[in-house]
C-alpha positions, 0 to 999 in steps of 0.5 A, a space after each residue: 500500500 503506497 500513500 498517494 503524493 497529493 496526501 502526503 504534499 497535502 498532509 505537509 502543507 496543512 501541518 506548515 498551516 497549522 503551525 502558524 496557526 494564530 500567527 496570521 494566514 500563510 500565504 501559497 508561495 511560502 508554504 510552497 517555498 518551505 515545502 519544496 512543492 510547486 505553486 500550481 499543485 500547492 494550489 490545488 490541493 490547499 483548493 481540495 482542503 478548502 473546499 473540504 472546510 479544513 482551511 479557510 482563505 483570507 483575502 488581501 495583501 497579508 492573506 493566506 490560508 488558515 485552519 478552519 478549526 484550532 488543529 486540536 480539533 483536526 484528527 489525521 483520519 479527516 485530512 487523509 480521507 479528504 486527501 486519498 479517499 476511503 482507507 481500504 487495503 482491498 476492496 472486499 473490506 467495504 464490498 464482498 460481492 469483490 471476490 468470489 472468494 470472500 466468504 470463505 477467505 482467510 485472508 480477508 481477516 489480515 487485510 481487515 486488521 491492517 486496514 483497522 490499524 491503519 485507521 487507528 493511528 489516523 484516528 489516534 491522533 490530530 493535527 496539534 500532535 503533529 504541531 506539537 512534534 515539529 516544534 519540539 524537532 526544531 527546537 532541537 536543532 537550535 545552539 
């Protein structure tokens, strides 16, 4: 299982957004900047997480893009399925009718509990935990 680009760019440029949360909104060419994303694909996918009602744009010279919410309130599941979609190892989770072989495979059990442990950390935790982790790393780097 291979996450796509467009979560995980998406995932970097929500967190660069959260970690300026009430510091004023961030403005594309700086998240693209730090981020090393291009402008346009940046546009894009900040486009998905407004539509989604995770981000908000403020208009003017100082705007950007802020949090909708406070990013305590933003669990990873939210942003990921915004992102890439329902979380489904295979497709006989959600649709048995998917394979012939679903009522008696065994298989199908293992496929089921990574897709469960998957969900679990996404659900496990927010937005702010990954605020929280970031400031802590750069504060490690400083002398």
């Amino acid at each position: 299982m291979k996450i796509s680009t467009r979560t995980r760019y998406g995932m970097r440029a929500i967190l660069e957004i959260a970690c300026a949360y009430n510091a004023g909104p961030m403005q594309i060419k700086v998240i693209a900047d730090r981020q090393r994303i291009s402008n346009k694909y940046l546009e894009q996918l900040v486009g998905i997480l407004k539509s989604s009602g995770l981000v908000r744009s403020i208009r003017g010279p100082r705007g950007g893009y802020v949090l909708a919410k406070p990013p305590e309130e933003i669990k990873l599941s939210e942003i990921f399925g915004v992102l890439e979609g329902p979380i489904l190892t295979t497709d006989c989770i959600s649709h048995e009718e998917a394979c012939a072989n679903c009522a008696d495979c065994i298989t199908r059990q293992l496929w089921m509990d990574m897709n469960n442990a998957i969900l679990s950390v996404l659900e496990g935790k927010t937005l702010g935990d990954l605020v929280k982790m970031t400031k802590k790393e750069r504060l490690n780097y400083q002398i």
